[in-house]
Backbone and ligand atoms as CSV (ligand in chain L), in Angstrom:
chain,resi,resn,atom,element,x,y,z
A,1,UNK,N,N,-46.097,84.523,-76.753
A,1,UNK,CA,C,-44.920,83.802,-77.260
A,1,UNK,C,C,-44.611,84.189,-78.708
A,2,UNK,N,N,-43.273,84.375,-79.109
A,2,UNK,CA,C,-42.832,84.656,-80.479
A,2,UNK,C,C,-42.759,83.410,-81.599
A,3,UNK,N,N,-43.508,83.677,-82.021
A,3,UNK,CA,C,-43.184,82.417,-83.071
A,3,UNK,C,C,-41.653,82.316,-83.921
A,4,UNK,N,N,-41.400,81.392,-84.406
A,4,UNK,CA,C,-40.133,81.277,-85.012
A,4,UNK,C,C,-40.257,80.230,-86.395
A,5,UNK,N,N,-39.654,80.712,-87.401
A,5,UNK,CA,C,-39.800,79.791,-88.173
A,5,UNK,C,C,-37.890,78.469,-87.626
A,6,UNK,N,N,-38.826,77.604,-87.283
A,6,UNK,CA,C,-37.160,76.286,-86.947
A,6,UNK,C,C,-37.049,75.183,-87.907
A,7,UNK,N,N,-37.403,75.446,-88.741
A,7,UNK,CA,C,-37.293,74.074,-90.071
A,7,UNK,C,C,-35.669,74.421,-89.893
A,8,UNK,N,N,-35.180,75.187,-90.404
A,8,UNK,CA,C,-33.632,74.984,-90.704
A,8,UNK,C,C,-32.829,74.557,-89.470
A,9,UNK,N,N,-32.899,74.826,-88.257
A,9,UNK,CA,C,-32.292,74.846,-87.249
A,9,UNK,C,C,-32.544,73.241,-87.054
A,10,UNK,N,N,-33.784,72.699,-86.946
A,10,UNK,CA,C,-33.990,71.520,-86.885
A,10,UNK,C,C,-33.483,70.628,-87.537
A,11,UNK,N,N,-33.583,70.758,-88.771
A,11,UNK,CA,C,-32.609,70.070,-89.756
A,11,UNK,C,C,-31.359,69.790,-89.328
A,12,UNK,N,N,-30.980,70.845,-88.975
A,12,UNK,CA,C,-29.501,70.868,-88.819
A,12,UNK,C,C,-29.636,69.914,-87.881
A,13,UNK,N,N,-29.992,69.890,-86.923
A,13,UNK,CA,C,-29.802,68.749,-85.410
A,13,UNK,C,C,-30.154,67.885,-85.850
A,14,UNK,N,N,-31.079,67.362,-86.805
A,14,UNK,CA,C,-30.972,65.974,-87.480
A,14,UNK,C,C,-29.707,65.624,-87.796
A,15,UNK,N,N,-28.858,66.246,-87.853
A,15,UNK,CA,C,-27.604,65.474,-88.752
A,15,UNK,C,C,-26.903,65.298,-87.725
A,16,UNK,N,N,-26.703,66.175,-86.328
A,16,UNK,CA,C,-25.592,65.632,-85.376
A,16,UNK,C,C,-25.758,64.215,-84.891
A,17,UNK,N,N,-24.490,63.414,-85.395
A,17,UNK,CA,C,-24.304,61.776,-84.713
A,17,UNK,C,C,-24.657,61.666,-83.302
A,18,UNK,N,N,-25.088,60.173,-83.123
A,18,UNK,CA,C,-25.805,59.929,-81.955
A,18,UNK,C,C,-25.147,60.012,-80.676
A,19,UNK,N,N,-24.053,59.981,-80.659
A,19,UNK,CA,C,-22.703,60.481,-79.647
A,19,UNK,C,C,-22.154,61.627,-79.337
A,20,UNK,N,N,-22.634,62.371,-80.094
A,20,UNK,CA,C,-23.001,64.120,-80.180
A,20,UNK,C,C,-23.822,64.251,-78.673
A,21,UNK,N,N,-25.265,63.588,-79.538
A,21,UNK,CA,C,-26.471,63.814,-78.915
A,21,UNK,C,C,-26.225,64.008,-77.289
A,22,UNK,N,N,-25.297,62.954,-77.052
A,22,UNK,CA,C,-25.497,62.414,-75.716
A,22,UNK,C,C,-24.940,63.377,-74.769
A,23,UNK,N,N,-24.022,64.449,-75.306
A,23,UNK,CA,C,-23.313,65.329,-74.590
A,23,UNK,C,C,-24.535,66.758,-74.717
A,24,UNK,N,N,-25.386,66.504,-74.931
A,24,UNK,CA,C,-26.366,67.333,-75.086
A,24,UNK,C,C,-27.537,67.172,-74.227
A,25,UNK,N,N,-27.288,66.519,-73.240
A,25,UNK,CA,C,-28.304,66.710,-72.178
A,25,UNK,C,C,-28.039,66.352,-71.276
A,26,UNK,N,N,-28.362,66.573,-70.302
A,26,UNK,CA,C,-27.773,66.573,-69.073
A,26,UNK,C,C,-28.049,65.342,-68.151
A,27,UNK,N,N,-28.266,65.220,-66.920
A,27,UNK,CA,C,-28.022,63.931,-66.219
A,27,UNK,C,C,-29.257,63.405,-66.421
A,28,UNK,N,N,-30.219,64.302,-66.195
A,28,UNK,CA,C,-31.561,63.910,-65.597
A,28,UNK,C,C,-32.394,63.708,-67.302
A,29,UNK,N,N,-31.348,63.670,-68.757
A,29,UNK,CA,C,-32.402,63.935,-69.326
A,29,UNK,C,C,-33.092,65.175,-69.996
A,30,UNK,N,N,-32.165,66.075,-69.580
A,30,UNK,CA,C,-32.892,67.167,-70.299
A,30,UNK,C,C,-32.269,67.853,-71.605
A,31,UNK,N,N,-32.537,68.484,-72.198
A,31,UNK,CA,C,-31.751,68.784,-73.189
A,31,UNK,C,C,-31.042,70.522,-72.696
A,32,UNK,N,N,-29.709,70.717,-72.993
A,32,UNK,CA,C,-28.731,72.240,-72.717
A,32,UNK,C,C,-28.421,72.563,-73.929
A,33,UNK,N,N,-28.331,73.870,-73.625
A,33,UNK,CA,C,-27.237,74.677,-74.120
A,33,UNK,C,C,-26.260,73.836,-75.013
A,34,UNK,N,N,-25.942,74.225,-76.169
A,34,UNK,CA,C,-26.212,74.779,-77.056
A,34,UNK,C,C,-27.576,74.265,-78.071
A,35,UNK,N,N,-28.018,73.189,-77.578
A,35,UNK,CA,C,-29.127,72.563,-78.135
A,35,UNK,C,C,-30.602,72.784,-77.685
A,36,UNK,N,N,-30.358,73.023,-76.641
A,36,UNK,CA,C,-31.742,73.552,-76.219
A,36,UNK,C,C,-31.438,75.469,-76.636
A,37,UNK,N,N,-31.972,75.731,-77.541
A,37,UNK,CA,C,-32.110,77.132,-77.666
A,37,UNK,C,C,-33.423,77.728,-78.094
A,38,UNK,N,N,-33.161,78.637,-78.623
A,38,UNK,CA,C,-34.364,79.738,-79.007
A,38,UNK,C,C,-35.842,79.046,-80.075
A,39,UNK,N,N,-34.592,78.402,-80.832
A,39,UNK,CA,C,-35.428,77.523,-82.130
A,39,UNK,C,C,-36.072,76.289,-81.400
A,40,UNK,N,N,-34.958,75.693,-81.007
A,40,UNK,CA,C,-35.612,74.153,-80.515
A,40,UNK,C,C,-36.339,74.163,-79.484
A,41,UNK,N,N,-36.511,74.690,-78.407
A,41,UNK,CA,C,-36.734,74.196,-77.543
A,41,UNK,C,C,-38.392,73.574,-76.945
A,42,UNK,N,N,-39.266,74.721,-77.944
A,42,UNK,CA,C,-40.302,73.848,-77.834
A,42,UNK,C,C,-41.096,72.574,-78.287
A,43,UNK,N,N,-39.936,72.321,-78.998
A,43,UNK,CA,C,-39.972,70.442,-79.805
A,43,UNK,C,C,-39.084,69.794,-78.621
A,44,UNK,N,N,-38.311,70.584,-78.470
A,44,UNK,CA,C,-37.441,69.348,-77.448
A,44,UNK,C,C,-38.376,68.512,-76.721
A,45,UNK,N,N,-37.835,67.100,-75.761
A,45,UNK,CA,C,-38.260,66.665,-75.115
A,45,UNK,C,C,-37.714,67.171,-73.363
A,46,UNK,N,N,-38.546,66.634,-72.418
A,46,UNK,CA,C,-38.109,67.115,-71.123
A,46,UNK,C,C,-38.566,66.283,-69.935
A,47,UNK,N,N,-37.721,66.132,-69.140
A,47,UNK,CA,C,-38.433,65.024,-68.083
A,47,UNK,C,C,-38.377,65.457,-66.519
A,48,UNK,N,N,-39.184,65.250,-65.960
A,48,UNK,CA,C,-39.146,66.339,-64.228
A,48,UNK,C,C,-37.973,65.808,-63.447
A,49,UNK,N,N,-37.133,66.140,-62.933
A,49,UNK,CA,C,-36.611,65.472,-61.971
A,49,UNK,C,C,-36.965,64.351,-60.689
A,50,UNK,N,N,-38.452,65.316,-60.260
A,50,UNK,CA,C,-38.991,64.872,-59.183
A,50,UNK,C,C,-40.402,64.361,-58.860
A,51,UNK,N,N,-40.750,64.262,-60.084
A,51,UNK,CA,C,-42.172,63.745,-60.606
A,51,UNK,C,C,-42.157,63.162,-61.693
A,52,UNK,N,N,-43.213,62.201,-62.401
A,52,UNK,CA,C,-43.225,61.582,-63.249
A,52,UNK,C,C,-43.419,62.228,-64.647
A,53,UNK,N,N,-43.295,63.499,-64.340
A,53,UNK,CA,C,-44.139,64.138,-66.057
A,53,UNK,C,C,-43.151,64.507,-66.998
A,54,UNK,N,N,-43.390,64.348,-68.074
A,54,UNK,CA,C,-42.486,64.413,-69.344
A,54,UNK,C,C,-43.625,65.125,-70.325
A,55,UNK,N,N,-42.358,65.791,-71.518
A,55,UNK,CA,C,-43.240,66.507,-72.595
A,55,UNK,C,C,-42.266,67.282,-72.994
A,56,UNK,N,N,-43.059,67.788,-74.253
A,56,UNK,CA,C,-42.166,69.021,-75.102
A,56,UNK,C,C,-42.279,69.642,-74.525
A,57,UNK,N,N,-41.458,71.077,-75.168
A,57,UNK,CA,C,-41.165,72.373,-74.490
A,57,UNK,C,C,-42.378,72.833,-74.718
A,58,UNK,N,N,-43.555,72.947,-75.601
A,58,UNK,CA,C,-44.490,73.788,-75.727
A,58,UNK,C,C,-45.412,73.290,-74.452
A,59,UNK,N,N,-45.509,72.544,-73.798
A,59,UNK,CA,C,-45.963,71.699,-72.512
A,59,UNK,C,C,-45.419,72.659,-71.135
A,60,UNK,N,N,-44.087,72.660,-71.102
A,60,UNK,CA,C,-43.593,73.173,-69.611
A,60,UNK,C,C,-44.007,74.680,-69.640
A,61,UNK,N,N,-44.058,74.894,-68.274
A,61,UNK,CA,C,-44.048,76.207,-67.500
A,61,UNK,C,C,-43.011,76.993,-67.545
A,62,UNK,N,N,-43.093,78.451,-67.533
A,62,UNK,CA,C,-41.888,78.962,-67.230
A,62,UNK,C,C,-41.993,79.671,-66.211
A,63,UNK,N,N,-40.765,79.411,-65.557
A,63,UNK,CA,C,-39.855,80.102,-63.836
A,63,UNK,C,C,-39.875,81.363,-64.008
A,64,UNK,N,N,-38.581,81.400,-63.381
A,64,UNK,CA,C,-38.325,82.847,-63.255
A,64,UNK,C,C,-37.205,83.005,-64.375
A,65,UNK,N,N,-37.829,84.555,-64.932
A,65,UNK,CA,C,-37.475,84.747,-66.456
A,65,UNK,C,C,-36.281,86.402,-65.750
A,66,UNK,N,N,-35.292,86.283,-66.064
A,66,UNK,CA,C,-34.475,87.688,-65.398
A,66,UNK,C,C,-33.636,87.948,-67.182
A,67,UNK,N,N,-32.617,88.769,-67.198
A,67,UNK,CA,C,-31.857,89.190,-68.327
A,67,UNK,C,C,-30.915,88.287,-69.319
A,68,UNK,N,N,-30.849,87.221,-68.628
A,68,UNK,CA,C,-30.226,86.315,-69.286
A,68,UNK,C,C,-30.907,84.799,-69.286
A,69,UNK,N,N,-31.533,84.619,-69.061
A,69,UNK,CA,C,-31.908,82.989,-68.936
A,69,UNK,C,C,-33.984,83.502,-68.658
A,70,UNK,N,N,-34.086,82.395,-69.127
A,70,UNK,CA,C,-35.442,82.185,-68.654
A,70,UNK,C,C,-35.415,80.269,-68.260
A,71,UNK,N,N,-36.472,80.222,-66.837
A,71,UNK,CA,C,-36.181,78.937,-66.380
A,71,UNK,C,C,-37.483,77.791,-66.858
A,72,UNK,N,N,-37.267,76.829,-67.248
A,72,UNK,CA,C,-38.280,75.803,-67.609
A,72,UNK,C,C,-38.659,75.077,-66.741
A,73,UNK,N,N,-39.748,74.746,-66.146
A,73,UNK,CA,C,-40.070,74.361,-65.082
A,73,UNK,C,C,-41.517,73.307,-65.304
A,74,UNK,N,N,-41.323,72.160,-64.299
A,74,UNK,CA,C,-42.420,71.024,-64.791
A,74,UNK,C,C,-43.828,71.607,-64.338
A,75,UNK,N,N,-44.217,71.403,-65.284
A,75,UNK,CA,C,-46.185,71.790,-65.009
A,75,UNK,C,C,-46.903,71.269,-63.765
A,76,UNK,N,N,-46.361,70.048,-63.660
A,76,UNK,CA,C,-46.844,69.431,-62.820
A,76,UNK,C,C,-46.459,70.098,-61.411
A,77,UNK,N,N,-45.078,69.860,-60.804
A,77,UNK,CA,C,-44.700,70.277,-59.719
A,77,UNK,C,C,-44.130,71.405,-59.594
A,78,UNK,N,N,-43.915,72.282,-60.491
A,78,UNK,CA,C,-42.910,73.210,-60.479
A,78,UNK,C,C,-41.608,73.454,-60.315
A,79,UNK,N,N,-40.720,71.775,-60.358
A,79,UNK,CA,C,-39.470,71.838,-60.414
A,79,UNK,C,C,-38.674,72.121,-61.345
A,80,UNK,N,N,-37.718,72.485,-61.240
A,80,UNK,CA,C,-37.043,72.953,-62.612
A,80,UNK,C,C,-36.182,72.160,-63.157
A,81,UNK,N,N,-36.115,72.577,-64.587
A,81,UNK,CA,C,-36.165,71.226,-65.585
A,81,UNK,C,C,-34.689,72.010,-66.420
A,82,UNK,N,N,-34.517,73.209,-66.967
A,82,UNK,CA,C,-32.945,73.771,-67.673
A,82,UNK,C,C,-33.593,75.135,-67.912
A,83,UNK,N,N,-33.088,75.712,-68.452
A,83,UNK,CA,C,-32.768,77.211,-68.746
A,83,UNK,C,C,-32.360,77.437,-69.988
A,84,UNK,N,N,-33.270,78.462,-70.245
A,84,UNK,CA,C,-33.486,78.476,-71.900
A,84,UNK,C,C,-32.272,79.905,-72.046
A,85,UNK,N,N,-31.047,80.140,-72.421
A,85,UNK,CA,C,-30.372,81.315,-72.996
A,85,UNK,C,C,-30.992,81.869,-73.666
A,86,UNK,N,N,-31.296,83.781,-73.181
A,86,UNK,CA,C,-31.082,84.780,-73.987
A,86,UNK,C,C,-29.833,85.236,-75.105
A,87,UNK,N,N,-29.086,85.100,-74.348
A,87,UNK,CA,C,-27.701,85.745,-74.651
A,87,UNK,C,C,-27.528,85.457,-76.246
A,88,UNK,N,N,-28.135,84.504,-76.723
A,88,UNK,CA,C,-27.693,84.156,-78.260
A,88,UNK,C,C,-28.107,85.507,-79.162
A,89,UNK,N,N,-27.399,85.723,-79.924
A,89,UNK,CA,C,-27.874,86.456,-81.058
A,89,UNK,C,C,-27.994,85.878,-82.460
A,90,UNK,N,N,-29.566,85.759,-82.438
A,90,UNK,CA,C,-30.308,85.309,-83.437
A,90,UNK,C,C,-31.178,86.516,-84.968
A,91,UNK,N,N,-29.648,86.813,-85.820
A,91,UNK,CA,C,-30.687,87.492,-86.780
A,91,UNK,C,C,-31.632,87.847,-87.217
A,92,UNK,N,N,-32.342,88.707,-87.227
A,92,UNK,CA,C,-33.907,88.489,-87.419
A,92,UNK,C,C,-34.449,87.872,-86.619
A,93,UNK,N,N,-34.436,87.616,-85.265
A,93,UNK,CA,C,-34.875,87.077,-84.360
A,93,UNK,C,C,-35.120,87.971,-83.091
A,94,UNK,N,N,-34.146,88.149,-81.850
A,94,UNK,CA,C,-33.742,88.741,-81.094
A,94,UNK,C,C,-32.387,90.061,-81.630
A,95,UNK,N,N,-32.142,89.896,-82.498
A,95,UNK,CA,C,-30.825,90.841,-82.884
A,95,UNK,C,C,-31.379,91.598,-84.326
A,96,UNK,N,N,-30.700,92.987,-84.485
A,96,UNK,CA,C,-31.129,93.295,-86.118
A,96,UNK,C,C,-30.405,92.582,-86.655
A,97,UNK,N,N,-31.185,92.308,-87.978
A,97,UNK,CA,C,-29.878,91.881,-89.024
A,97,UNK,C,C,-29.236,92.782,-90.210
L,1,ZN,ZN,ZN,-42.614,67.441,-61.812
């Protein structure tokens, strides 16, 4: 796994209002796109659909990983939980800067 420095990125999502938030995850609870990304996602929180287990991202499994997405999937059962985007271009990260 690549480490990342996410202090700044995090920060930043501290400041989006709590009505923001809410359009930021999906039915079941999970956190998307554009918030679940490269930086956040292994702080995020996450909850199984079909089992009782919850946890950060540094907790879940990962699916099946193809050119654009890699899939997050519960430890426990192996159901899948959201999909982490490649596609971003992250300076000094995934992209030159
Ligand atoms: Zn599960």
């Amino acid at each position: 796994m690549i480490e990342v420095n996410s202090e700044k990125s995090i920060e930043a999502l501290q400041k989006i209002p709590d009505a923001e938030l809410e359009r930021l995850y999906d039915q079941y609870g999970n956190p998307r796109w554009p918030y679940l990304n490269l930086f956040t996602w292994k702080r995020l929180n996450f909850k199984c659909r079909q089992c009782s287990w919850s946890g950060d991202g540094g907790q879940v499994d990962i699916g099946e990983v193809d050119d654009e997405i890699t899939e997050l999937v519960c430890p426990d059962c192996g159901a899948y939980m959201s999909a982490l985007s490649h596609l971003v271009e992250i300076p000094g990260f995934n992209k030159e800067s």
